[in-house]
C-alpha positions in Angstrom: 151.8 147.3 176.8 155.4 145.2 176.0 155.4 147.5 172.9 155.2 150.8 174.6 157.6 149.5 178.0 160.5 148.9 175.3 160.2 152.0 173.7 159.7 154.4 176.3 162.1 156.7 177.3 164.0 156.0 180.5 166.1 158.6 183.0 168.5 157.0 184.7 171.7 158.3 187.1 174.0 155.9 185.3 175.0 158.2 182.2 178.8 158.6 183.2 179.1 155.0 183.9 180.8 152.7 182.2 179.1 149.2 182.0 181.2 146.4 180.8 179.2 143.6 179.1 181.9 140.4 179.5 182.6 138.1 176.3 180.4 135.2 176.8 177.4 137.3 178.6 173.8 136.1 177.9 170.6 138.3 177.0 169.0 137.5 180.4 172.0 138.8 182.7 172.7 142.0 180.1 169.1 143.1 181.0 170.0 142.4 184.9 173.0 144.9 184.3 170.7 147.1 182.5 167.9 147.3 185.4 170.8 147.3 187.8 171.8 150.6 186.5 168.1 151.7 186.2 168.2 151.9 182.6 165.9 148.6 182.2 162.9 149.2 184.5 160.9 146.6 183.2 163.2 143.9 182.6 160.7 140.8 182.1 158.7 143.2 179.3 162.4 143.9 177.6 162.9 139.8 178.2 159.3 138.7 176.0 159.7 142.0 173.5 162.9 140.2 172.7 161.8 136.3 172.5 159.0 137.8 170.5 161.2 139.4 168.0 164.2 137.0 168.0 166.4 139.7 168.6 169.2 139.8 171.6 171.1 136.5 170.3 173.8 139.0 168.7 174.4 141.2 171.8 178.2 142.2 171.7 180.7 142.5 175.1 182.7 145.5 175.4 182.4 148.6 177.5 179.5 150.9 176.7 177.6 154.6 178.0 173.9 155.1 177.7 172.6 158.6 177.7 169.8 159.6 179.5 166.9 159.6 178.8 167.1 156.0 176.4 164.9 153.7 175.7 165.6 149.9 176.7 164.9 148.9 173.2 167.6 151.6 172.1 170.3 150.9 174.8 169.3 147.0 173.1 170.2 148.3 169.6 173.3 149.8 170.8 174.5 146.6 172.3 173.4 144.7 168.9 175.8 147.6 167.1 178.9 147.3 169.5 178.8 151.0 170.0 181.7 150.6 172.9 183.0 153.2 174.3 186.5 154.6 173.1 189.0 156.3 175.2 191.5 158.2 173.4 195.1 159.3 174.3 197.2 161.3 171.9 201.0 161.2 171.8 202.4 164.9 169.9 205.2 164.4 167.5 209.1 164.6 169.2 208.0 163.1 171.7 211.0 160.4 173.1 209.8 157.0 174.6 210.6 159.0 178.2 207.4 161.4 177.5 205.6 158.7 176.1 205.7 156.5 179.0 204.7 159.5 180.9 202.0 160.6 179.3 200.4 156.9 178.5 200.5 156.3 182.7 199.2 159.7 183.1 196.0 160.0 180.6 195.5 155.9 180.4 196.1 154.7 184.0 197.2 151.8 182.5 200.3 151.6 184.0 202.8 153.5 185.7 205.5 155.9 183.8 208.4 153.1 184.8 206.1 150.1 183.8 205.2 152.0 180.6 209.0 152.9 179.8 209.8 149.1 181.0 207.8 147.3 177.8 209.5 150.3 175.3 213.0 148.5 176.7 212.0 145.7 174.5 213.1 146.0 170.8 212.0 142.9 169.4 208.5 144.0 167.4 210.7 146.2 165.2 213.7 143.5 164.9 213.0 142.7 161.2 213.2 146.4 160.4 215.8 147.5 162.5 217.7 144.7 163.7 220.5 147.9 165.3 217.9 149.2 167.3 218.5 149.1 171.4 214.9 149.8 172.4 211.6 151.2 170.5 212.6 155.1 170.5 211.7 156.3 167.5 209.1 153.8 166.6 206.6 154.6 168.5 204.6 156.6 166.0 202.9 160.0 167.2 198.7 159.8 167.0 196.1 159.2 168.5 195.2 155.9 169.9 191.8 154.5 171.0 191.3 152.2 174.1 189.0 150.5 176.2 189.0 149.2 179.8 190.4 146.0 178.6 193.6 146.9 176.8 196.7 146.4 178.4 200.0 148.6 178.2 201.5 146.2 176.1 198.6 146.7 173.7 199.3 150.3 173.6 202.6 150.1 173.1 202.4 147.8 170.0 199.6 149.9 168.6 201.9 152.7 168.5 204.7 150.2 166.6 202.1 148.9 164.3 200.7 152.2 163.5 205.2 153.1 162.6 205.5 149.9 160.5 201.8 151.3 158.5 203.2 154.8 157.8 207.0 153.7 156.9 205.9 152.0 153.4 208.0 149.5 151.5 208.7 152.3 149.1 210.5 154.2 151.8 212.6 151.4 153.3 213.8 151.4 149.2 214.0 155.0 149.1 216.3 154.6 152.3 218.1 152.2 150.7 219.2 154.6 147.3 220.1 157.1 149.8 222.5 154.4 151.0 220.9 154.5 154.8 219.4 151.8 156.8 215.8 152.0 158.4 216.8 153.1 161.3 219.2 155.8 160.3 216.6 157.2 158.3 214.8 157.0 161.8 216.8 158.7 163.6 217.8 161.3 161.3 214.0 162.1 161.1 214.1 162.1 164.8 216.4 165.2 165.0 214.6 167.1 162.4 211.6 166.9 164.5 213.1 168.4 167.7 215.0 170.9 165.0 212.5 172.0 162.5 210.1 174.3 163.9 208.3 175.3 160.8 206.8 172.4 158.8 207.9 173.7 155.9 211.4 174.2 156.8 211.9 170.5 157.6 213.4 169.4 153.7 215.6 172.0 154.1 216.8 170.9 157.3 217.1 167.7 156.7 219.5 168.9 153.7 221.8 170.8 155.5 222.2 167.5 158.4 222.7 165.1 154.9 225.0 167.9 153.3 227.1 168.0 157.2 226.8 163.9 156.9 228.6 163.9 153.0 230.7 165.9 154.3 231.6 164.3 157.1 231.1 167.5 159.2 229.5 166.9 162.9 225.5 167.2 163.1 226.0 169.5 165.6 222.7 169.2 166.7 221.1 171.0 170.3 218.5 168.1 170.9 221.1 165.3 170.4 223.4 166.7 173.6 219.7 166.6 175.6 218.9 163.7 174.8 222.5 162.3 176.1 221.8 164.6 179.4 218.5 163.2 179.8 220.1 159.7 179.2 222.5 160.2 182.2 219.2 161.7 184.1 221.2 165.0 183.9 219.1 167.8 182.0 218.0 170.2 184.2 216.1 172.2 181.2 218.4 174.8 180.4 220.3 173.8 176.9 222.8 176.2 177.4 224.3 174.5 180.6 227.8 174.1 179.3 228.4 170.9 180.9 225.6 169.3 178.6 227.3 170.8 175.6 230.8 168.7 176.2 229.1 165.2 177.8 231.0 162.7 176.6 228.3 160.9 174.7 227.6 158.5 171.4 224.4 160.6 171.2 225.9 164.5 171.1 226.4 164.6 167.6 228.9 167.7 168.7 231.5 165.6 169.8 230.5 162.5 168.2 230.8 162.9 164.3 228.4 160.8 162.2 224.3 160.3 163.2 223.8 158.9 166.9 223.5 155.0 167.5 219.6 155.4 167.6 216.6 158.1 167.7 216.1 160.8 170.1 212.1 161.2 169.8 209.0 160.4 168.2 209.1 161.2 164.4 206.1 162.2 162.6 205.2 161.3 159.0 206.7 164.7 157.7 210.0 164.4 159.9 210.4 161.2 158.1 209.5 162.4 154.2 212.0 164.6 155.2 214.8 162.8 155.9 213.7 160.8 152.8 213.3 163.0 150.3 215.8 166.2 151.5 215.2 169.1 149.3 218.1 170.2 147.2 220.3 172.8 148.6 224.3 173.5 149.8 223.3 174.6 153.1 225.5 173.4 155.8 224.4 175.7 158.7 221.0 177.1 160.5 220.1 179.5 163.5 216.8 180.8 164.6 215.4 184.1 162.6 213.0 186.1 164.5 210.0 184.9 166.8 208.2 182.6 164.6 210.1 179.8 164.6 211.9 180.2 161.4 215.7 179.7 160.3 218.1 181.3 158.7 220.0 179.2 156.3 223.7 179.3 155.4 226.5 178.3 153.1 229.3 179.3 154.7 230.6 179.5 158.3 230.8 183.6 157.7 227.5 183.7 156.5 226.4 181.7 159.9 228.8 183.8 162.3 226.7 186.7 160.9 223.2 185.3 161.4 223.8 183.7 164.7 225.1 187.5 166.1 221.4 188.5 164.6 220.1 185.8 166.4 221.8 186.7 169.9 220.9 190.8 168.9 217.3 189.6 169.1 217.4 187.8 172.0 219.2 190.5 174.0 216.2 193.0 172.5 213.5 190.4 173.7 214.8 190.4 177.2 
């Protein structure tokens, strides 16, 4: 009779609820829960099947579903396995900390965007690697991220610098260091050539004409760096061609200011930072959008850029 009460399937209402099972929590209560949420229906059969086995002394807290139909001897089992459930949130690549604190308040609940955008303020967890750095732009690593009822924002948050400090090897901070660039230049360069490179493959090539402007000691000239200083001064109203954002008086519009900008401007992704790493080989100083894929044209000279950027405006007036 015990035998076939464990194993029987049981329908119950309770299959979108969440039931947390707190650290310390014994077998007896867990069953209460259980029968509370009509999974356990009869909860003394599920106590003796359990002091006849010896099972239900390894019964693990956390947050956990259970289908129905289940069996109390399988929603048991799944306790035993710490099959908890896993919320996930996933932050794209170029995104800056601004998105990111909007996004984490909007799919997490968590927090809210200021809260969120409050702990990314703080700079100290990537101190030892970037000791310039004002705040954690950049080093909040695009993924996804699993969570559970009990983590906190600032969990979140330093999953997202752990999971930067994983990816950025000790063979790239020494790679950084032959290019003669710090950490977080290497950062922030990367940062750019993810809000400029809109074909993956094309990022190398970008990130050589923005080295070849750097030895140079030409201006980036860079669209997403003026943005970024106009959404700094809570100024960008969407449109990059607003004249005013071209000619803000900014460290971070790498138009006026020559030289990379004091920190990143989004989110890098592994290949945005291979990028800025390992540049491919080229004496491309200039690029403009080709076409409607997403693709640049690359060029030597300011003649040869003058020419593709008058394609570039042909097409846009043909598009419109």
């Amino acid at each position: 009779m015990v035998w076939n009460m464990v194993r029987s399937p049981v329908t119950h209402a309770s299959a979108d609820t969440i039931i947390t099972i707190e650290q310390g929590t014994g077998t007896q209560r867990i069953i209460a829960q259980l029968a509370d949420e009509g999974i356990v229906r009869h909860p003394m059969a599920l106590k003796i099947y359990l002091r006849l086995t010896g099972r239900g002394g390894a019964l693990r807290a956390g947050d956990y579903k259970f289908a129905s139909p289940i069996s109390p001897l399988q929603a048991i089992e799944k306790i035993e396995r710490g099959e908890v459930v896993l919320e996930r949130v996933t932050i794209p690549e170029g995104f800056n900390r601004f998105e990111i604190a909007e996004t984490l308040a909007a799919k997490t609940g968590k927090a809210n965007a200021d809260e969120f955008l409050r702990l990314t303020e703080d700079q100290t967890p990537i101190e030892q690697i970037a000791p310039r750095a004002r705040d954690l732009e950049g080093y909040l690593f695009p993924d996804t991220y699993n969570y559970t009822t009990k983590t906190t924002p600032e969990e979140l948050v330093l999953a997202m610098v752990n999971r930067f400090q994983e990816v950025f090897t000790p063979e790239w901070t020494t790679r950084a260091s032959e290019l003669g660039l710090t950490v977080h230049q290497v950062v922030t360069l990367a940062s750019i050539i993810e809000k400029e490179a809109r074909v993956p493959e094309e990022r190398p090539l970008v990130a050589s004409v923005f080295m070849n402007r750097l030895n140079r000691g030409m201006p980036l000239a860079s669209d997403p760096t003026f943005i970024y200083a106009a959404e700094l001064a809570h100024d960008y109203d969407g449109n990059p061609n607003q004249p005013r954002h071209r000619v803000r008086l900014s460290p971070y519009n790498t138009y006026l200011v020559p030289g990379l900008p004091p920190g990143p401007i989004s989110s890098p992704g592994r290949a945005s930072l291979e990028a800025a790493l390992y540049p491919a080989p080229s004496d491309y100083l200039y690029f403009v959008v080709s076409g409607t894929a997403g693709h640049h044209k690359f060029s030597r000279t300011a003649a040869e850029h003058d020419v593709a950027v008058a394609e570039y405006r042909r097409q846009q007036r043909e598009l419109r």
